[in-house]
N, C-alpha and C positions, 0 to 999 in steps of 0.2 A: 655589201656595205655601201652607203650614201653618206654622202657627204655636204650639209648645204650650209651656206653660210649667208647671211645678209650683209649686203654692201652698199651702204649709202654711195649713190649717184649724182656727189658734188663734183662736178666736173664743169667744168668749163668749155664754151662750145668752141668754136672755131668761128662761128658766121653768128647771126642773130639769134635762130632758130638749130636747134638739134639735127643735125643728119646723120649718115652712114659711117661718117667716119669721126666721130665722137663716140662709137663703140669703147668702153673700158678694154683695160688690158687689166688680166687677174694674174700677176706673175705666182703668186702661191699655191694657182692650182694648172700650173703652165700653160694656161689657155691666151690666143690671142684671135681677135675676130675683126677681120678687115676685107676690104673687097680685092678681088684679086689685079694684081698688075699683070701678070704675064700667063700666058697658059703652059698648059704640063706639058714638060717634057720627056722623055726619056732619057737616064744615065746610067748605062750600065743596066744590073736587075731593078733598078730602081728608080723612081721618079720624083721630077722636083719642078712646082712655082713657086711663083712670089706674091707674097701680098704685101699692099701700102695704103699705107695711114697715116695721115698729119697728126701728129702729139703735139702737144702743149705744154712748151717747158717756162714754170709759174717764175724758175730766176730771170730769166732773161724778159718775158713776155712775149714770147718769139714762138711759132711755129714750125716746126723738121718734120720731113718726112722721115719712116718711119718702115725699111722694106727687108721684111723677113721673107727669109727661103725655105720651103716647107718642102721636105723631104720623105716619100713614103711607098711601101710596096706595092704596086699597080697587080698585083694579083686579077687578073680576066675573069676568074671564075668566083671569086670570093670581096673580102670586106673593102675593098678601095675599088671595084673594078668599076666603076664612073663617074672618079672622078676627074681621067681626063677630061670625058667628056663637059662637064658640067665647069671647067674651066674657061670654057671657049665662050662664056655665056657671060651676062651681068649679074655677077654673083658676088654675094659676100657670106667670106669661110669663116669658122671656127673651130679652130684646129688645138689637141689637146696630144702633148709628149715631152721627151728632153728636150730642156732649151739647151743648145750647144753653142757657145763665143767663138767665134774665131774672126782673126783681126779685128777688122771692120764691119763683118756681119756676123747677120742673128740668122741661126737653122734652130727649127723645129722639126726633129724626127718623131712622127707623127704615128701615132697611137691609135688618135680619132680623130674624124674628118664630117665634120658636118658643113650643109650650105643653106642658103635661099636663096631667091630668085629678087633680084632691083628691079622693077618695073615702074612704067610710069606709066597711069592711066589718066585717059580722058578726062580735065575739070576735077584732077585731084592732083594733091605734090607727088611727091617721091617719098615710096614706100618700100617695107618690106613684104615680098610675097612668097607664103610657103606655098604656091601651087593649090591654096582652096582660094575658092570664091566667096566675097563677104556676105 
C-alpha cells in the first residue's frame, strides 16, 4: 500500500533564499528531515543521533531550534547497518517511525532511515547530492 499526498510548500524561509533547513516536517506521516547535529552513537543494542533544524514559529516571528534524537537498531548485517557511518558525513536524514514526547525532547524510533550527501561544488550554492553526477 502507498500512500501519497500533495502538500503545498507555503513555508517560510529562514534567510532570503530556501536552504537545507527549511526542509517540512510532515507530523501525519511521522517523518522529519534535517541534517544531522551529532553522529551515532551506541546505547545499549541500539543506536541514537540527533538531528537540527531552525523552525519558524509564525506567533512570535522568531526562529528555535529544532533537535530531535533519532533512535534505531544498528543491525551490521542488515537494514541500518550504515548508518553510523553516513552520520560522520554532511548529511541530511529523513527519518520515518513513533514520535515519542518526553520532557523536553523529541525521539523518533525509527523505522526508516534515509540520507543525502550536502555538498558544495565549485561556482555553484549548496545543494542536495544523492551521489549521481548532473
Amino acid at each position: 500500500v502507498t500512500v501519497s499526498q500533495s502538500v503545498s510548500l507555503q513555508i517560510k524561509t529562514l534567510q532570503n533564499k530556501p536552504n537545507i533547513y527549511d526542509l517540512p516536517i510532515a507530523p501525519a506521516f511521522e517523518i522529519f528531515s534535517a541534517p544531522v547535529q551529532d553522529p551515532s552513537e551506541p546505547h545499549g543494542n541500539s543506536a541514537i543521533f540527533h538531528l537540527k533544524k531552525g523552525v519558524y514559529n509564525s506567533m512570535n516571528g522568531k526562529t528555535t531550534d529544532l533537535s530531535v534524537i533519532c533512535k534505531y537498531n544498528p543491525n551490521p548485517k542488515g537494514h541500518h547497518s550504515n548508518v553510523a557511518e553516513a552520520t560522520h558525513r554532511r548529511t541530511v536524514f529523513s527519518v520515518a517511525g513513533e514520535l515519542i514526547f518526553v520532557e523536553k525532547s523529541v525521539f523518533v524510533l525509527c523505522e526508516a532511515i534515509e540520507w543525502n550527501y550536502y555538498v558544495m561544488r565549485e561556482n555553484s550554492k549548496s545543494q542536495l547530492c544523492d551521489g549521481t553526477e548532473p
